[in-house]
N, C-alpha and C positions, 0 to 999 in steps of 0.2 A: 549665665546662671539665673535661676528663677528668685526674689527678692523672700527672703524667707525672715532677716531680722536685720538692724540696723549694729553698728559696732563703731564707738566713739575711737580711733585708731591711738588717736595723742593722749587721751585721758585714760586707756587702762592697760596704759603699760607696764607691767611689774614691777616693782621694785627692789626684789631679791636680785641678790647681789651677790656675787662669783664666791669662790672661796677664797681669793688670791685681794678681793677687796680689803678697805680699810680696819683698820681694829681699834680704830675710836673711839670711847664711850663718851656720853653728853649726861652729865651727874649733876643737877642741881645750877643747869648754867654753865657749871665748867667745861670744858673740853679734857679730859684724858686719856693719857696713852699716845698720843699723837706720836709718829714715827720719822726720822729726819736719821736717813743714813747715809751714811759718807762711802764712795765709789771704791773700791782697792785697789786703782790706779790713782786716786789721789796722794802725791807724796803725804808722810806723813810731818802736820805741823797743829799742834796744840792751840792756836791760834784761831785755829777751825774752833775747836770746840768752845772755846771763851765768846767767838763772836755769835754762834746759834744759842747760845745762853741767852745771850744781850737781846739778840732780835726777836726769841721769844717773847722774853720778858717786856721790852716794848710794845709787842703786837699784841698781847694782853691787854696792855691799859688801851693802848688805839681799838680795840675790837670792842670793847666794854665802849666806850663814847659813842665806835661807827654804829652800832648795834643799838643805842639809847637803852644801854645799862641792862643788856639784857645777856649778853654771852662775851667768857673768858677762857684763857687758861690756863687748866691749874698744873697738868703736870704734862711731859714728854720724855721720849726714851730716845736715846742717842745713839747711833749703833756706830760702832768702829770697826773697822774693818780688820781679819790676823795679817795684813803685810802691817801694818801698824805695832811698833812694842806694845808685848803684852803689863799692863798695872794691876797693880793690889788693887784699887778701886774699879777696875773692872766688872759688875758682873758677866752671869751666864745665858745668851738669849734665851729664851724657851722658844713661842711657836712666833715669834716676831723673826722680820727678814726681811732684807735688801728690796726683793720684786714686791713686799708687802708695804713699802714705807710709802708716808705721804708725802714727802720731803725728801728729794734724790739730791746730793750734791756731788757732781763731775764733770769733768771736763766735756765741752760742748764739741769735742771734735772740730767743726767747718765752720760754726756759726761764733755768734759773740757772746756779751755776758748778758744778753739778756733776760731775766725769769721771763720763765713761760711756765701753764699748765696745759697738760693735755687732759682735753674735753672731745670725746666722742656723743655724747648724749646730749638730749636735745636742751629745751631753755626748763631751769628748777632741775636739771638733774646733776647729779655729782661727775666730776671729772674721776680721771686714773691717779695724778701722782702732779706735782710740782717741782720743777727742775731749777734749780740754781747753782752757777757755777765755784767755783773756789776761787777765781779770780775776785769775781760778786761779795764773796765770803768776807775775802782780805783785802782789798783795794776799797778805800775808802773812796778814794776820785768816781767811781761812780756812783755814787751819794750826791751827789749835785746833778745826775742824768734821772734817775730812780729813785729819790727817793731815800728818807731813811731806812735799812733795811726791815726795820716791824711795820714801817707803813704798806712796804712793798707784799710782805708777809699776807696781810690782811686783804692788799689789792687779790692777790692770787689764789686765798683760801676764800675768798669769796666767789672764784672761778670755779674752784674746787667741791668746796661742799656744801654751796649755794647756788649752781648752776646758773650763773650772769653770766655777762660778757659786754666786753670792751665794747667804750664811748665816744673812742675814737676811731680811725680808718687811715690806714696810711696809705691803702687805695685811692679811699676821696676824701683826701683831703678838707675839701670844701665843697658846697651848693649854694644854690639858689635859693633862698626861702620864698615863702608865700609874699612875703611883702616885696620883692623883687629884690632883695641884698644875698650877696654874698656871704656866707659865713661859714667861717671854721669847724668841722664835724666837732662836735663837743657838746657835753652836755653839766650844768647848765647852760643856758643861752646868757646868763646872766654875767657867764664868764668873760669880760671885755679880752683886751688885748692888741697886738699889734700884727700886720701883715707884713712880713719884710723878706726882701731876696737879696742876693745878692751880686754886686754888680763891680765884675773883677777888670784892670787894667796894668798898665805899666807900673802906678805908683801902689796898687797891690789893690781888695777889695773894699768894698764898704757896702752897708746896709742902706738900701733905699727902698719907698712906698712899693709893694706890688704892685703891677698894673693888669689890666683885665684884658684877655685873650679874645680879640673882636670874633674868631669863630666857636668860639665856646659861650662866652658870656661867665666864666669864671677866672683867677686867678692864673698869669704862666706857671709852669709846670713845676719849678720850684720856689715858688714860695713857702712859706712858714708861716707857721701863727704861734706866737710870744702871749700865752696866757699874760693880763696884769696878776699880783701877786695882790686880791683885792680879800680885804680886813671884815667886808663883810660879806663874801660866800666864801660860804663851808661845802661847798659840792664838789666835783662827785669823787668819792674814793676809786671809783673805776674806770676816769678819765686821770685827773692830777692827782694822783696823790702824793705825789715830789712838790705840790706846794703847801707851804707852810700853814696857810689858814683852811685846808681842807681835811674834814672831818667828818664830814658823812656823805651818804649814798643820796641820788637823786630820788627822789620821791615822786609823789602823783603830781605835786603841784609844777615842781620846778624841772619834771625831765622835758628833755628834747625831743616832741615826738616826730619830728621831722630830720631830725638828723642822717644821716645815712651810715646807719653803724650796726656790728652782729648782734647788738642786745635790740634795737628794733625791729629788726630781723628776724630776729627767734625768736622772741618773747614778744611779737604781736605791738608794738609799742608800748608794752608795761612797762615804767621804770625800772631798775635794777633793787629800791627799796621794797617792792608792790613781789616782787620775786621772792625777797628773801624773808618777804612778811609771810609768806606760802609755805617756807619750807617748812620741814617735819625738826629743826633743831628750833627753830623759832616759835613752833605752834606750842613746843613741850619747855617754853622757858618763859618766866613772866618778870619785868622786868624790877632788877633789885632796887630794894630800900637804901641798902647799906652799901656804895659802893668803893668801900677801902678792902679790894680784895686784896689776896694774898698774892707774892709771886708766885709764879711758876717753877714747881719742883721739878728734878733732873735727875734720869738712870743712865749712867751710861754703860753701855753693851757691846760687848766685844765678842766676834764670830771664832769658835774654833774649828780645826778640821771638822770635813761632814765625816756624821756616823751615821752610816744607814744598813738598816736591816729586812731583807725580801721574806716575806711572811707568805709562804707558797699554801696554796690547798692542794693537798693530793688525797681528798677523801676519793671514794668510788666512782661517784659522778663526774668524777676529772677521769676517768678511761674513755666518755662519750666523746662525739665529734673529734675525736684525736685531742682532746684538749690537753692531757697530759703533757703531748709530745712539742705542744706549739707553746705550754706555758716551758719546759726548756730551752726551744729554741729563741724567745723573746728574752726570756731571765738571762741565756748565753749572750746575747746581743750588750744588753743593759752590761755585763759583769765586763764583757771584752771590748765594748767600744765607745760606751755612753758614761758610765761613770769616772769622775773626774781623779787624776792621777794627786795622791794626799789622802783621800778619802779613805775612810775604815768601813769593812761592809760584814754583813756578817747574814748566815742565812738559817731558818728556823722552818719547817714542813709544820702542818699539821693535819688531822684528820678529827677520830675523836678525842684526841688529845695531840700535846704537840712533842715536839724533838729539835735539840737543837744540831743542826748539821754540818755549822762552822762557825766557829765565836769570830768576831770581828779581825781581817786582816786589812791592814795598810796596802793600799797599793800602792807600789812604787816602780815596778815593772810590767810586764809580761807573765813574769813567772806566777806571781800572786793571783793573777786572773785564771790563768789556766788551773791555778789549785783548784780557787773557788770553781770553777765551771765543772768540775769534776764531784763536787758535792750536788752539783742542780738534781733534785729528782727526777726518776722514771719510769715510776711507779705509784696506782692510785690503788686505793682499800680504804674501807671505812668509812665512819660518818662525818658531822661537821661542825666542829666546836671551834667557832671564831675568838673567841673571848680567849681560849686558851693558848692558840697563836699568837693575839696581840699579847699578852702579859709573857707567852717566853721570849716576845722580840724586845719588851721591855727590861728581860731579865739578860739578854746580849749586850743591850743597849750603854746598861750600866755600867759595864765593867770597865770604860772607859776613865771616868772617875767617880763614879760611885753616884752619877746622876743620870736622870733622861732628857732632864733640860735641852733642846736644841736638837736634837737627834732625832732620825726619822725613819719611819717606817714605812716599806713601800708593799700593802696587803692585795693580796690578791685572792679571789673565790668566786666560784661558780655555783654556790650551793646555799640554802636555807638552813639558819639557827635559831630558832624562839628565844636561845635565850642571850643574844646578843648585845641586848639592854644592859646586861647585869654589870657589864665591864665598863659601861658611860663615865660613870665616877670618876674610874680610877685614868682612865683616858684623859679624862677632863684635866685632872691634875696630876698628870704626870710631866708638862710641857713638852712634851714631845708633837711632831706631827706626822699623821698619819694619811700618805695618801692610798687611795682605795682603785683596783681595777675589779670591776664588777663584769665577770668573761661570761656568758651568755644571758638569756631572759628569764634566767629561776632564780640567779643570785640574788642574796638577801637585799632588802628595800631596806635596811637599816643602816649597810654601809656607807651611803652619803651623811647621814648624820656622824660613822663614828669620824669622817674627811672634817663637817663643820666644826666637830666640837675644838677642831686643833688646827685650821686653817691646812689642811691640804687639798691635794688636787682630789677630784671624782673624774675616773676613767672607767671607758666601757668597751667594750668588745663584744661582737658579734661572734654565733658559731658558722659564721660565712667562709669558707675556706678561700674562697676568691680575693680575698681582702687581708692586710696587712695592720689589721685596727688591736692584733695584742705588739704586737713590736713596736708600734706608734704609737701603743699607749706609754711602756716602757721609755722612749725615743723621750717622748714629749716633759719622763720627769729631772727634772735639769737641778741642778743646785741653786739655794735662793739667794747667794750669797754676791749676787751682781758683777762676777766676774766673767763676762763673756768670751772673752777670750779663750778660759778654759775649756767652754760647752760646747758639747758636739753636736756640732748644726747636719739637720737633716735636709740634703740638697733633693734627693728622691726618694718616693715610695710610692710602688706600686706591685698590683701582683692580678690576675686573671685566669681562668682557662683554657688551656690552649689545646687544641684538638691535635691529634694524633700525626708526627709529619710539618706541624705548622711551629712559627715560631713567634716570639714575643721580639718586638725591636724599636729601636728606638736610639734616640740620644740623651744625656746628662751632662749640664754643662757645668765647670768648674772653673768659678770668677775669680779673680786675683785677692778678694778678701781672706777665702780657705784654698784651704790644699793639704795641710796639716794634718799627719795622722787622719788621711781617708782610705775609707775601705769601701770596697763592693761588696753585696752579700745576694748571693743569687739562694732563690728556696724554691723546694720543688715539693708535690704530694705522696709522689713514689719512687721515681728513679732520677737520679742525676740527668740533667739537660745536657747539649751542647751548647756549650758556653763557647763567644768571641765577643773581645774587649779588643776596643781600637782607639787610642788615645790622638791628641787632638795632631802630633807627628806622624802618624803612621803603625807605630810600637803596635802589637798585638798580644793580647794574652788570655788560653785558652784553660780548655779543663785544669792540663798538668800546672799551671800555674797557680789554680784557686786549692785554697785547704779546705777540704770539704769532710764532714762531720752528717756521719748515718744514723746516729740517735737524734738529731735536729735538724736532717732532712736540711741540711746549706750549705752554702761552700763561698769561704770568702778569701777577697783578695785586701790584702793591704799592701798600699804606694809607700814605697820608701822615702823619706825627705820630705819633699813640698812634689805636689802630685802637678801634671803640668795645668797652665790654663788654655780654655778653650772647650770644645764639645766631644764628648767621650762615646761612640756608636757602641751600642748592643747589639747583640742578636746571640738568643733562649730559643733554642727551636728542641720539642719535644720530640724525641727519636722512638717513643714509645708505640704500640698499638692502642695503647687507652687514651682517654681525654686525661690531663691532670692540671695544676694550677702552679703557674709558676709564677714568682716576683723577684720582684729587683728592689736594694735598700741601700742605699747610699749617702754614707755620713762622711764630714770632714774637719776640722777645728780652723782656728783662725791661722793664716799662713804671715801675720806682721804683728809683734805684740804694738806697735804703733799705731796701726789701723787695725779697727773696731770690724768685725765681721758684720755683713748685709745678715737680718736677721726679723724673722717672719714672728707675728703672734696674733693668735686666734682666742674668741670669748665670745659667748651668747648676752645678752643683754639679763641674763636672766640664768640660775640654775633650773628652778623648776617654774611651770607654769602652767595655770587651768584656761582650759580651752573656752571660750574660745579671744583670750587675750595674743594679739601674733605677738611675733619673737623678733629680736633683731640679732643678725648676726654683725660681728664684726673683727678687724683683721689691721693688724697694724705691719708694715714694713720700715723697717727705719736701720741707716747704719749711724752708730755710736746712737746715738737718743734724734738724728737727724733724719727726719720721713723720707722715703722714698718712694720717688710720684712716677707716674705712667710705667704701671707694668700690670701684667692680668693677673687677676686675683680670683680664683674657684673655689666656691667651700663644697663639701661631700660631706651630705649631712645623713646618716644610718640609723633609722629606727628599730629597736631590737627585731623587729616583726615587718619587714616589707624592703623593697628595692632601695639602693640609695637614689637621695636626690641633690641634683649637679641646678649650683646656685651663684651663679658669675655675682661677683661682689665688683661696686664703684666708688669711686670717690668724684663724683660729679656734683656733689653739693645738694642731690634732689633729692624725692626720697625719705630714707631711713636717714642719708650722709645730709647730715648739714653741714657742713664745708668743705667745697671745695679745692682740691689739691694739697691735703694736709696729710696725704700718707697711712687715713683710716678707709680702708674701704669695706663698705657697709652694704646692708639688703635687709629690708623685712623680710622674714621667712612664716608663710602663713599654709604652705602642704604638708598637714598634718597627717601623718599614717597610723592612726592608731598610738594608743598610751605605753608609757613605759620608759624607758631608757633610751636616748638618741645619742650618736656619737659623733662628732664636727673633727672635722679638717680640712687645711684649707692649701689648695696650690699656688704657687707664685711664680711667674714665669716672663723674663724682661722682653720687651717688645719691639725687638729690631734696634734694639742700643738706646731704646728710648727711655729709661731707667733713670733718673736723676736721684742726689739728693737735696732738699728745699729746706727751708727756715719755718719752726714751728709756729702755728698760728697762740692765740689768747696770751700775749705777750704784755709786760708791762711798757708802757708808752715810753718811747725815747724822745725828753723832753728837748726840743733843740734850745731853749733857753726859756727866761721869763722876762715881764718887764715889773719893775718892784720900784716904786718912787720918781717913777715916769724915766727909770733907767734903763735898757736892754741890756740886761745880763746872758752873755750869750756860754752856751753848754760846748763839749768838744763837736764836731763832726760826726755823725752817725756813720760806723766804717758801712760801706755795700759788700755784698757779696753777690759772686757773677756765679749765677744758676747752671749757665752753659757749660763754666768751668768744671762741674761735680756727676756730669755723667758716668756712670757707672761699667757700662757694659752689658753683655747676657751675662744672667744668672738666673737658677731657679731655684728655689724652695719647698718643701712643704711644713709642715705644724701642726699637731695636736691640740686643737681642743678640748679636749675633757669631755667628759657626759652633762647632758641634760635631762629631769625628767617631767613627762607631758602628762595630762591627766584629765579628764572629762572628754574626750574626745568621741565623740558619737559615732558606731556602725557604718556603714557604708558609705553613701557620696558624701563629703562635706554641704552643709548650706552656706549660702552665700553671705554671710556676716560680716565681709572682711571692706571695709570701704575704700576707695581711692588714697592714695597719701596725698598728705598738703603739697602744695608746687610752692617752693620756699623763694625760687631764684627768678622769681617775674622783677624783668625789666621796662623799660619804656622810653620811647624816645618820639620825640616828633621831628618830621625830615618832611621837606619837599609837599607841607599842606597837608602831610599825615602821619598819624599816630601810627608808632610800630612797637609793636608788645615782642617779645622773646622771652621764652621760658623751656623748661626742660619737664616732657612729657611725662604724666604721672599712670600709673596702671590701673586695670579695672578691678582687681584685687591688691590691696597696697601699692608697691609698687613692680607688680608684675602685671601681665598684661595690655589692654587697650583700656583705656575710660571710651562710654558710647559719646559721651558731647560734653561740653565746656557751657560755660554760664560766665560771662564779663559783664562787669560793672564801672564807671564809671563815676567820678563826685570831685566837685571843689573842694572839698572838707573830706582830709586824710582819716578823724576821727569819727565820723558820720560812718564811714567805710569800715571801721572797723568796730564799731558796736554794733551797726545794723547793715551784714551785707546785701538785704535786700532790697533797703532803700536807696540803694545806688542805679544808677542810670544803667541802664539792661541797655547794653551794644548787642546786635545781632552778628553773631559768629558759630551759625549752623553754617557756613560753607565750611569749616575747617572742620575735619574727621581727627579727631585724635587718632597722632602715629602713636606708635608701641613706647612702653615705658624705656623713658632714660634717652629717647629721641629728642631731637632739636628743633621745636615749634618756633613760629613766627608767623604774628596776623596785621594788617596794615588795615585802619579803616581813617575814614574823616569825622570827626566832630560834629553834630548835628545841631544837638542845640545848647552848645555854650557856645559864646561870644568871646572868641581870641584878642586877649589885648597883650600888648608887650607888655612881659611879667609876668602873664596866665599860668598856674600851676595847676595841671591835672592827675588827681589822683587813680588807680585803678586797680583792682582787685580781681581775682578769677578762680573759680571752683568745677571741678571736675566732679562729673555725675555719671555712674557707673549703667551698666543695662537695668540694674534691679531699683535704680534711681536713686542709688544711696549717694551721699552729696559728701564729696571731701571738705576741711575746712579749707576756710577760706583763704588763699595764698596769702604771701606778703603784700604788703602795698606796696606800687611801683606808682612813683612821681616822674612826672614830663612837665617840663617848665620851658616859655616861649621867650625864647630872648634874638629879637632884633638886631642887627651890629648897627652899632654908630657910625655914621657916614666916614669916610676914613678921613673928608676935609677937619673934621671935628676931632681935636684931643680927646687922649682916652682917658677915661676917670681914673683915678687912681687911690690908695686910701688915705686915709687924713690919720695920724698919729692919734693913739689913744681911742680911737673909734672899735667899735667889736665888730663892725661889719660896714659895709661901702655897698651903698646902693648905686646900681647902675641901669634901671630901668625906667625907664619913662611911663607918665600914669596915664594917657590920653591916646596914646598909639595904638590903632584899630589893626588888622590884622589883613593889612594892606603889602605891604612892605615881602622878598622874597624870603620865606624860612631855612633858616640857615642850619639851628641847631638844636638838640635840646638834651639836658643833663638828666640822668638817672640817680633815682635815691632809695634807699633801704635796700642796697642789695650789694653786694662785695664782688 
């Protein structure tokens, strides 16, 4: 591409935020609203809620100190779950919700009690949500591992909605510093301490001095480092905050810019304070006069059954594109297989006015859905009065108990209203939430506002007949109430063309987490297919066995019991003379209320965005709240106006992903086709049994002990968890994303604006009298593509490198072509002009420069340090008690000696 404009990739990335994001407001300093909802597999115990009182109310006054008196909290909403007795103090939620809360409390399934926050976004961006278990809740004994629980509170919401990261590294432990010592990944450096292993026999263990690995030149592989419990540092809240005299965030003065930890690493070695001084809660609060605030007030909120009510258009312009016939066959889908059994639904038509076509019924069987399926409309006529749709699904809504608090609406339209506005108001305040599927490119541009005003989804659909985007938008709206067990997971979707004679085939594979209440749903354009279903025994089952439905064009089967596991063959072969379009939909619920269903989610970085800012996508897998790592990840991104486009997502750490193996797999998306509405989904597909599930990353530090009065206070055992044992099996997936909308996007070819992405995961090592770099190849357009060439630098001074990448020593690495993005580079050169002494620490930097010469920034910095072994005649150092670090390098040693090894720093 011809260079036409430059585009800062990391700096104008949007900031709008999903509908499903948080509902916090920042009032005056305060924090309000904050959301902490409790799982509906947590047994019920009142204990829970006395102790999220407490740890508020604590992290309040620690967050007003960490912060120097600048942000607290004033109030939070508590949500309870209906397996929980219902109380008179209870309220009623409005548009608050389980998938909406900041604060998730439930059972970790596989892993321990550790908090964690999930962070997809890069360094200063907000995370998803905060996870703490009920053991955490109630068990005081991990109060001596973690921390008091408001301290831990603040470690995590500083994860959370201050975009840092951890100060530690349970990868590396330890490095080399510049001065040749050894030290503990930690930050401050001020933080002394002890190094101790230990060293087990007949008469049982005991703790002795680490000693140092002659082929590494650091610590053997299980040592530990015992912070002192020292009176005067107060750092950092996002390294120790389980010790007592630690109260604030590292700063400019006192961080570790050497450390090798994710907040170096993402945030360029800014400190974690120099971050949170950036942010937009920080920029908008000045720091109080007065600080005797008040506690923190408390709502507590208790979910009742869902009430939801389908708000159909059938004005005239629903006869076009069959859409009439496909918004039945999608609403039949939702009413017979997606909606959750408990739930009250109720269905309202409109046109230029509305009709109510069934007041809310209970399902509790079969029979109830077939009622309602029997109301779905037929028939389109008239114009398009939205406003008056929503106020009769508000007026279904009510009759529950006399309120719309909680209750939702699921709208759909293909059509333009001017006066759409008029109903905002009452939307606003009604609590209710309404999500919107906006079915081809005329529908009104105001129904994503009336999604924001009440926190629901925005869905869009194409009049593509080849595609399956109204059923999957349907598909995609699930209950917010965190019960996954209940929700029906969509294992396939897909639907095509098929020419005359030819047939559609394939497999669906069905993993031991579902089985439950699954059906197949075959759809055709005009005539019923031959249908053949081959279950993973052999079992076959044909037309006569599917129940097929000629006003919605499908025909489905439902598995009796638990559906069996393993891989399900189709084959749709059109027997027609015409081309027509057939698909396949395939949902299943959870088959073990014990074990948590494998379960797919998809999000843009962004609802709407002006071009030419790119986008990122992203896609999370996880069974119970546990990622699930190596399996392929496709998103199908559909702009109302042009082809889909197929966007393999990673979780390679490079990139859009900054972390590696964390079960988000990400991609900039920067093939813009024109403005308007775009619609995301994404496939999941296990790869040869290679499926695992792993232990969440940005975790609070599990302190193995301290030393306090020159005592080692030693913590329990950190239990392990064996990765190998959590294999999964094949399974597949798909997921609705919701719509996006894009806008300034210019006529014909794109220009080249979109620069290289940063290379995050540069490594270094020296071997054998030479420097070997390793990194993961970045693209010529984000990160798609080739970049044309690479730019390496070189410096003593890791700082030097990172205010000024051009002052750094230019290595020539025009022999290496950059391979294709998310490829595996490696370049090997010798040192020229530094002088190797044992101890040398080399820092090194690298930037990728596209054809049009636009320059990504500047990767991480990647440390190589030279350490010589000690003759083996000669004892090995070991540390000296009370010492923060043990030097083991000699200051005279020329660069004589054979090179053995060298450690890598700032990269995980």
């Amino acid at each position: 591409m011809k260079k036409v404009g430059i585009l800062v990739l990391l700096c104008v990335l949007q900031v709008t935020h999903s509908s499903r994001d948080s509902l916090v407001k920042l009032i005056n300093n305060g924090y309000e609203d904050i959301i902490i909802a409790i799982n509906p597999k947590i047994p019920e115990n009142s204990n829970i809620i006395d102790n999220i009182k407490k740890m508020v109310t604590d992290a309040s006054s620690y967050m007003l100190q960490a912060t120097e008196n600048r942000l607290y909290i004033r109030s939070a909403k508590i949500l309870i779950p209906n397996t929980w007795s219902s109380n008179s103090i209870y309220g009623r939620p409005k548009t608050e919700s389980y998938d909406k809360a900041d604060i998730i409390i439930a059972d970790p399934f596989i892993y321990g009690d550790f908090p964690y926050t999930l962070q997809y976004g890069g360094c200063g961006e907000r995370g998803k949500y905060i996870h703490l278990t009920p053991n955490f809740m109630l068990n005081d004994k991990v109060l001596r591992i973690y921390g008091p629980r408001g301290r831990v509170f603040v470690h995590e919401w500083a994860h959370l909605r201050w975009g840092v990261f951890d100060e530690y590294n349970d990868d590396i432990p330890f490095y080399i510093s510049k001065l040749g010592k050894v030290e503990a990944t930690r930050c401050p450096l001020a933080l002394g301490g002890l190094n101790k292993v230990d060293i087990c026999g007949a008469r049982g263990c005991k703790k002795v001095d680490c000693q140092v690995d002659l082929t590494t030149g650091l610590f053997e592989s299980d040592c530990a480092f015992y912070p002192n419990v020292d009176r005067e540092v107060h750092e950092s809240v996002m390294y120790g905050q389980a010790l007592e005299p630690v109260h604030a965030f590292c700063n400019a003065k006192s961080h570790n810019k050497e450390a090798p930890n994710q907040q170096n690493r993402l945030c360029n070695q800014k400190s974690t304070w120099e971050v949170i001084m950036d942010s937009p809660d920080i920029k908008a609060s000045v720091p109080l006069t007065d600080t005797n605030i008040p506690g923190p007030t408390f709502a507590l909120l208790q979910y009742k059954d869902r009430v939801v009510t389908l708000v159909l258009d059938v004005s005239g312009s629903m006869s076009q594109f069959d859409r009439i016939t496909r918004l039945y066959q999608a609403s039949e889908v939702y009413i017979m297989q997606i909606v959750e059994s408990g739930s009250s639904v109720g269905i309202v038509t409109f046109s230029s006015d509305a009709k109510i076509e069934s007041e809310l019924v209970k399902i509790v069987d079969t029979f109830q859905r077939e009622k309602l399926k029997q109301l779905l409309p037929k028939v389109a006529n008239g114009g398009t009065n939205i406003c008056a749709g929503v106020r009769k699904g508000f007026e279904v809504n009510k009759k529950t108990d006399s309120s719309t608090y909680g209750t939702e609406i699921v709208l759909l339209t293909d059509g333009e209203d001017t006066a759409i506005s008029s109903c905002f108001e009452e939307v606003k305040a009604s609590g209710a939430i309404i999500h919107t599927i906006a079915l081809g490119d005329k529908a009104d541009k105001g129904l994503e506002q009336l999604a924001d005003l009440t926190g629901g989804l925005k869905l869009f659909a194409s009049d593509k007949v080849d595609a399956n985007g109204l059923i999957d938008s349907f598909s995609g709206i699930q209950s917010g109430s965190g019960d996954v067990l209940q929700q029906s997971i969509q294992i396939e979707s897909t639907a095509t063309t098929i020419q005359p004679n030819k047939c559609l085939a394939g497999k669906v594979t069905i993993d031991s987490t579902v089985g439950n209440d699954t059906f197949f749903l075959v759809t055709w354009s005009y005539i019923i297919p031959s249908i053949e279903l081959k279950d993973p025994k052999g079992k076959e089952y044909k037309n006569a066995q599917f129940v097929s439905d000629i006003v919605s064009k499908s025909s489905r089967l439902t598995i009796p019991g638990t559906a069996e596991v393993g891989d399900w063959e189709y084959n749709l072969c059109n027997t027609q003379s015409v081309e027509q379009v057939l698909g396949l939909t395939v949902n299943s619920r959870a088959a073990n209320p014990d074990v948590p269903p494998i379960v797919a989610e998809t999000y843009m970085n962004a609802d709407t965005n002006i071009f030419p800012s790119p986008m990122i996508v992203y896609a999370t897998v996880t069974q119970g709240l546990a990622p699930v790592l190596g399996v392929k990840v496709t998103a199908f991104i559909e702009p109302q106006n042009g082809k889909v486009i197929t966007l393999p997502l990673l979780d390679n750490g490079a990139g859009a992903d900054i972390i590696k193996n964390d079960g988000i797999y990400t991609r900039f998306f920067t093939d813009f086709n024109g403005n308007g509405r775009y619609n995301l989904k994404v496939h999941v597909q296990s790869q040869d049994s290679d499926g695992k599930a792993n232990i969440p990353k940005s975790r609070a530090l599990y302190l193995p002990g301290y030393v306090e009065n020159g005592t080692l206070v030693e913590n329990p055992p950190k239990p392990k968890v064996t990765i190998d044992d959590l294999n999964l099996g094949n399974f597949s997936r798909t997921s609705s994303g919701g719509a996006f909308v894009v806008s300034n996007v210019p006529s014909g070819p794109l220009p080249d604006l979109f620069k290289p992405s940063r290379i995050m995961d540069l490594k270094a090592f020296i071997q054998d009298l030479k420097v070997r770099l390793t990194w993961t190849a970045t693209g010529d357009d984000a990160d798609k593509g080739n970049a044309s060439r690479y730019d390496l630098r070189m410096s003593l001074n890791s700082e030097a490198l990172v205010e000024n990448f051009d002052n750094g020593t230019a290595v020539n690495i025009s022999s290496l072509a950059p391979a294709i993005a998310g490829s595996a580079e490696e370049f090997s050169f010798t040192p020229q002009d530094i002088a190797l002494k044992n101890g040398t620490v080399i820092y090194f930097g690298l930037v990728a420069i596209d054809e049009a010469g636009q320059k990504s920034e500047p990767s991480n910095v990647a440390r190589a340090a030279l350490f010589i072994p000690t003759p083996a005649a000669k004892p090995a150092p070991t540390v000296k008690p009370g010492n923060s670090a043990n030097s083991i390098l000699g200051s005279g040693n020329t660069f004589i000696l054979t090179l053995v090894l060298t450690i890598l720093a700032y990269h995980l």
